[in-house]
N, C-alpha and C positions, 0 to 999 in steps of 0.2 A: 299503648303509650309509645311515642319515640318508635313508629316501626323500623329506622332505621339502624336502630343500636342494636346490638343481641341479647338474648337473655342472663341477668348478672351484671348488666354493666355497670361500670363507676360512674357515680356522678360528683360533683363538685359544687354546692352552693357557697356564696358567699353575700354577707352582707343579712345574713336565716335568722337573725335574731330581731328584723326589721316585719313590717306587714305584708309585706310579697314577699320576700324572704321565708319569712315563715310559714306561709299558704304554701309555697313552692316546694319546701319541703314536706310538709305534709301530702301534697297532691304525690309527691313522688312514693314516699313511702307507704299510701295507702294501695300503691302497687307492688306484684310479685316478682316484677320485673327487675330492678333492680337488685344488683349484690350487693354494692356498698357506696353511700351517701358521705360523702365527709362533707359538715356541713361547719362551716367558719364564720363566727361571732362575737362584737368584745365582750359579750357576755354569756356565760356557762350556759348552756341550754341542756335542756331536760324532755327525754323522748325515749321509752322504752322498747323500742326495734331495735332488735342485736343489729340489725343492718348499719344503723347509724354510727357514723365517725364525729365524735365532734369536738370541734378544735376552738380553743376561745382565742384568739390573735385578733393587731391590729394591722390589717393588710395596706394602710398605707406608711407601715413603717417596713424597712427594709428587713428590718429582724422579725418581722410578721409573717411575710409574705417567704424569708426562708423556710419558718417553720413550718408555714402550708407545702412548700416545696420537701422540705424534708421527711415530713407524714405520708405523702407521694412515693418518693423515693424512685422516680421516675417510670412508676406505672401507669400503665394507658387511661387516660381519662377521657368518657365517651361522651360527658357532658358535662358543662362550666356553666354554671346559669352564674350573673354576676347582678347580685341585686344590692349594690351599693349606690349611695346616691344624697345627695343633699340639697335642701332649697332652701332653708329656713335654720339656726339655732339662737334659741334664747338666751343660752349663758353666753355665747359669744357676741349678743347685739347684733343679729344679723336675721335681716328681712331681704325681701326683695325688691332692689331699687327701683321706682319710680320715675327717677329724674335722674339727667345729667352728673347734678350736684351733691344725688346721695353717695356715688364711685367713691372705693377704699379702696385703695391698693391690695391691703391685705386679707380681704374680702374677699375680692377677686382671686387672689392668689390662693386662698383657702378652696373654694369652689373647686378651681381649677385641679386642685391634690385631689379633690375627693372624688370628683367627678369625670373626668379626663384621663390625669395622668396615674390616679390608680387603678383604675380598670386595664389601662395599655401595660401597667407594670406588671401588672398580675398575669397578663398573657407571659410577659418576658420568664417572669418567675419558672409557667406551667410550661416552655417552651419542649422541654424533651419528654412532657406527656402527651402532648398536643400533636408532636412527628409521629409518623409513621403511616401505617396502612390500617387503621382500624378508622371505623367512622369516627369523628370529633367534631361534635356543637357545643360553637359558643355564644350564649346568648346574654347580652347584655342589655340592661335595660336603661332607655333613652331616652327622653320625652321629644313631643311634638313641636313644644317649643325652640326645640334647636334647632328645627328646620330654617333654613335663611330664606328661604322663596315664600313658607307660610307667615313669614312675619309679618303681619297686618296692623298689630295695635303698637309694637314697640314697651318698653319696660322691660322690669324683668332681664337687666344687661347679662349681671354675671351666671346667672342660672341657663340663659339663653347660649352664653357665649361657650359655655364649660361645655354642657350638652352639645352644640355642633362642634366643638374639639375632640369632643369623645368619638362622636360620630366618625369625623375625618380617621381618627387613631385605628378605630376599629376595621375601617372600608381597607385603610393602608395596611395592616396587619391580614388582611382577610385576603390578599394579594398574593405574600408573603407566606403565608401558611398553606395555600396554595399548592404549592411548591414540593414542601416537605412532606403534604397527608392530602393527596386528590380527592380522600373523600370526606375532607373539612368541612364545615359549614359555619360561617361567622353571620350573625344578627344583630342587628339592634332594634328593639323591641319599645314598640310606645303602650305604657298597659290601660292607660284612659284615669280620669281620676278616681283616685280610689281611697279609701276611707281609712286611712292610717293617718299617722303620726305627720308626716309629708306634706302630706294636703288638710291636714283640718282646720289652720286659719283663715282657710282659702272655700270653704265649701258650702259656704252663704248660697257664692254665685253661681253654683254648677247648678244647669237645668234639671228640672224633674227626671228621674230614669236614668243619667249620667252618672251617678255615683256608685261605682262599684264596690261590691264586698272582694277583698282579700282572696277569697276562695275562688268567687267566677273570675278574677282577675287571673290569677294560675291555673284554672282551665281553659282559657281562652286564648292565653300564649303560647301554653304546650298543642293547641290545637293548629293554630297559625306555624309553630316549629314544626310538628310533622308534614305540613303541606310543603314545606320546603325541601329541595333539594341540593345536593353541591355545587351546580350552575347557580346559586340564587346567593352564594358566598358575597358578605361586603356589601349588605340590603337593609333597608330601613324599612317595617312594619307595623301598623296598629293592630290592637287587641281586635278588631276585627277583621281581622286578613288583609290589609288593605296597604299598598306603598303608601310610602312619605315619601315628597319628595326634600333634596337635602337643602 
């Protein structure tokens, strides 16, 4: 797993109380490799590996993303997997637009929190685990749909637009960090559709054999992250090895 990290490394999940989320930490901890998981959710999670950290925060609030900062305490974190993400909620009336005509401002501006600017915040938060000379991956996860060159059908604005801002946030951050830790590695990861919460209004239309379980979805990303190297820093990848382009 991760040949690049050493053995005991920290990892950081976020977002573990979701369907990749939660695969990802399990994939992690059904390895020996790691020391210690801090895994961050708004809701209490339940997992008996001593190795497990687990923090119940809301990480697009600023007092969320302290407390993840301060359970740190600015120890080296050798992996950030960021599996937060939003396309669809019920109680707040919100699909994905179709038309012109369906655009909310505050819609839009929602996506944009959950999708975008808390993933970039949560870097800022982690920024003095993230320095230094130890490896650090950060892998965020993206969809396909943010690609602007793949956009072929159109729809789907704010989900579309939030996702290629994420994307930009991450590429520009992955520049940036660069700088401070040579052997960073920053991703954005497309994990294909999969059969959680996310996607189940949506999975009519996925063809036969496309609908992934939770589980081969997180071994298939951690396999795509180990082929990577720190020259591949600020990349855009699907579940099966393969660029996107942005």
């Amino acid at each position: 797993m991760l040949d690049a990290l050493p053995n005991d490394f920290t990892a950081v999940v976020t977002g573990a109380g979701g369907g990749i989320g939660r695969a990802v930490l399990d994939h992690l901890l059904a390895s020996d490799r790691p020391g210690r998981v801090l895994a961050v959710s708004r809701h209490p999670l339940e997992h008996r590996d001593p190795r497990l950290d687990a923090l119940t925060a809301e990480l697009s609030t600023q007092a969320g993303r302290e407390a993840l900062a301060g359970r740190l305490d600015g120890a080296p974190v050798h992996l950030l997997f960021n599996a937060i993400g939003l396309l669809h909620d019920t109680a707040r009336g919100m699909q994905p637009e179709k038309r012109l005509e369906e655009l909310d401002a505050d819609t839009l501006a929602y996506l944009f929190q959950v999708n975008a600017t808390t993933p970039a915040l949560l870097l800022q938060a982690l920024h003095a685990s993230l320095k230094g000379r130890h490896p650090a991956i950060v892998a965020s996860l993206s969809a396909r749909v943010g690609s602007i060159d793949d956009n072929r059908l159109g729809g789907w604005y704010g989900y579309r637009a939030s996702k290629a801002a994420h994307n930009m946030l991450m590429r520009t951050a992955a520049i940036e960090l660069a700088r401070y830790n040579r052997r960073s590695l920053v991703l954005c990861l497309h994990p294909g559709t999969t059969d959680t919460a996310l996607s189940r209004p949506f999975q009519s239309r996925v063809p036969e054999g496309r609908l992934f379980t939770p589980a081969f979805v997180a071994e298939r990303l951690f396999a795509v992250i180990n082929a990577r190297r720190p020259e591949d820093t600020g990349t855009f990848w699907d579940w099966a090895g393969q660029p996107i382009a942005w």
